[in-house]
C-alpha positions in Angstrom: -26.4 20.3 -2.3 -25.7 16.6 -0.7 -23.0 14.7 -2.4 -23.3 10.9 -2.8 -21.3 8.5 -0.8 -20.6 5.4 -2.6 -18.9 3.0 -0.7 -16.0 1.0 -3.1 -17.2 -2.5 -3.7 -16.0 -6.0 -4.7 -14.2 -4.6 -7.9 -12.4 -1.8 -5.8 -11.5 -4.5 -2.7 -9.7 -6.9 -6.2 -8.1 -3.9 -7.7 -6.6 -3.0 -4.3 -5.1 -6.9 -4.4 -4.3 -6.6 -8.0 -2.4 -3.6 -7.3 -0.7 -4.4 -4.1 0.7 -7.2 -5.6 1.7 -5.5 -8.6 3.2 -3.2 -6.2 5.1 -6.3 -4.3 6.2 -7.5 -7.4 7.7 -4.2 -8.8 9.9 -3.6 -5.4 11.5 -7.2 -5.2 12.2 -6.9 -8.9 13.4 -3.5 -8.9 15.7 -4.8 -5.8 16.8 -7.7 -7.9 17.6 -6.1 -11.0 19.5 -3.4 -9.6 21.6 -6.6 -7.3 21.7 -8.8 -10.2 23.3 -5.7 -12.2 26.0 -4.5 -9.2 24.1 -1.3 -8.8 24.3 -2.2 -4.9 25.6 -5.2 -3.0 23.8 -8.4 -1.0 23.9 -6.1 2.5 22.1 -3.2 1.2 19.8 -5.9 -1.0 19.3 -7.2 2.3 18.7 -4.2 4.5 16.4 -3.1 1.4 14.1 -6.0 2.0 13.8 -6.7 5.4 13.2 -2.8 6.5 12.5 -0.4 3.2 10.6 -3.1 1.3 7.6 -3.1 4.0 7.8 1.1 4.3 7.3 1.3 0.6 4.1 -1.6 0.8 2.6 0.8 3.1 3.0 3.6 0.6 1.6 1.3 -2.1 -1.4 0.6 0.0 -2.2 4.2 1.0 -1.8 5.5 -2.8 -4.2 2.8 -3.9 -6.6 3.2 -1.0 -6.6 7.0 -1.7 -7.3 6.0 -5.7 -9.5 3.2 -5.1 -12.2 5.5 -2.5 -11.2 4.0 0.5 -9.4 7.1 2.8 -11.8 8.5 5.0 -11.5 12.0 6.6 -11.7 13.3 10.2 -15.9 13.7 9.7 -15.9 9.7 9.5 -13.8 9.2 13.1 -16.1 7.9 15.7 -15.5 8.1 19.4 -13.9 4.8 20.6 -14.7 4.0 24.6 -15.3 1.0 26.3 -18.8 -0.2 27.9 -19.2 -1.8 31.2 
């Protein structure tokens, strides 16, 4: 039995923006709501943006690539060399 390989298209390439920025927006809110409320203070807002906000992007972006038909597996991997 061969199983299909569809290749995600334009609608799957916009929901991946549509959700990254949803993604975006949801951190830097959930970071500002939990400042604006004294939950923690402008340094660890801070050190939240600059260094955790980027980690937790890359999380975004490998749950929606995963969920969107983008991740690949090791049969996919081609040998990388250079030609002369």
């Amino acid at each position: 039995m061969t199983v299909a390989s569809k290749t995600p298209g334009p609608d799957a390439a916009h929901a991946f923006r549509l959700g990254l920025r949803a993604g975006a927006i949801f951190g830097v809110g959930l970071i500002g709501t939990l400042y604006w409320f004294g939950i923690i203070e402008l340094l660890l807002a801070g050190y939240a943006l600059l260094l955790l906000f980027p980690v937790y992007l890359v999380f975004v972006a490998a749950a929606l690539s995963v969920w969107l038909g983008y991740s690949k597996d090791a049969t996919a991997l081609r040998p990388v060399y250079k030609r002369n």
